[in-house]
C-alpha positions as CSV (number, residue, x, y, z in Angstrom):
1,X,121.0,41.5,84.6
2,X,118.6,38.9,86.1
3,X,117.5,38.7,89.5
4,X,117.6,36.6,91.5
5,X,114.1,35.8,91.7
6,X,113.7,35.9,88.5
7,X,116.7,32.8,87.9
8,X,114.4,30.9,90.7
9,X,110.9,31.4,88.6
10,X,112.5,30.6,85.4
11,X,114.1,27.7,87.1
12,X,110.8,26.4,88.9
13,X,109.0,27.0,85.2
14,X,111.8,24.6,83.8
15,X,111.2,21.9,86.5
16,X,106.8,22.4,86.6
17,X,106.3,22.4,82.7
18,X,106.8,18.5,82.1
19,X,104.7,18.0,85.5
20,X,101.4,20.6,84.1
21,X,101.8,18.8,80.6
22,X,101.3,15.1,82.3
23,X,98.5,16.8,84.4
24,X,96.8,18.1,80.9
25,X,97.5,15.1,79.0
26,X,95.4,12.7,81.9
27,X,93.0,15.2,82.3
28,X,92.7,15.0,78.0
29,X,92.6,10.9,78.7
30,X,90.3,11.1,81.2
31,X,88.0,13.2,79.5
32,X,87.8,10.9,76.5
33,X,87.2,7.6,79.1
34,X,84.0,10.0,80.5
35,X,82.8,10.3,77.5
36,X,83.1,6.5,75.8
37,X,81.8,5.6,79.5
38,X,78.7,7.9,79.0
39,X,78.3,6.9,75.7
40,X,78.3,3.0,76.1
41,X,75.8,3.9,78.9
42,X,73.4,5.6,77.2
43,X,73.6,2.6,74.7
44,X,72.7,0.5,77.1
45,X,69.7,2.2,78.3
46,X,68.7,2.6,75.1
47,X,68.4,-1.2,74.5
48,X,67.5,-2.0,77.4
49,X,64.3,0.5,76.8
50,X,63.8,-1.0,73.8
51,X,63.8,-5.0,75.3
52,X,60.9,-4.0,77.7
53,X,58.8,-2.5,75.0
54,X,59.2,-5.1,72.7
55,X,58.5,-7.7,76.1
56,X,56.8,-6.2,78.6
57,X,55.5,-8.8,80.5
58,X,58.6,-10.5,80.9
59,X,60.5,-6.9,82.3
60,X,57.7,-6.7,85.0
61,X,58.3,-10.4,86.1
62,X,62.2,-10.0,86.1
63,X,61.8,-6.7,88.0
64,X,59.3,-8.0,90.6
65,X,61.7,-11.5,90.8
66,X,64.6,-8.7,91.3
67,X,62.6,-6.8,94.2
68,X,61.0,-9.9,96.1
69,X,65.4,-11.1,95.9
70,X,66.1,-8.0,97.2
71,X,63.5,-8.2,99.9
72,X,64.1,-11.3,101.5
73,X,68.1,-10.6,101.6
74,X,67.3,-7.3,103.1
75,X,65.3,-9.3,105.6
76,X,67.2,-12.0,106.5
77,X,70.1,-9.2,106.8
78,X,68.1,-7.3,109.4
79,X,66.9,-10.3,111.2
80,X,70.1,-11.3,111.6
81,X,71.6,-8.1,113.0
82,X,68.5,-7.8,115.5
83,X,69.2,-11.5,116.9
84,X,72.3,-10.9,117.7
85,X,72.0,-8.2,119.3
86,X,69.1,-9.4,121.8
């Protein structure tokens, strides 16, 4: 004859089984999203490597036009927080 215990385990097997599989299937799914993601990125790096060798000039211009945006945002941002607080 069965324990106890052993009628509880089997039962709590029962009920966790459908709960484990969902777990492994999404882990499975999101696996497979990791990888497309890391693949579409390193796509994208590789063109855009391939855009600033074949136009060099015009990646230095965008990326100082990018950094001199960035600049004078971070600036007005700061200024802003230190004239209200004065």
């Amino acid at each position: 004859m069965r324990t106890m215990t052993e009628a509880a385990a089997d039962a709590m097997k029962e009920q966790l089984n459908p709960i484990v599989e969902k777990f492994e299937d999404n882990m499975r799914q999101g696996r497979r999203v990791m990888v497309k993601a890391q693949h579409a990125a390193e796509d994208g790096a590789a063109a855009a490597a391939l855009q600033v060798r074949r136009h060099p000039v015009r990646a230095v211009a965008i990326a100082a036009g990018v950094g001199a945006l960035a600049g004078c945002l971070l600036g007005f941002a700061i200024g802003q927080g230190c004239r209200k607080s004065s």
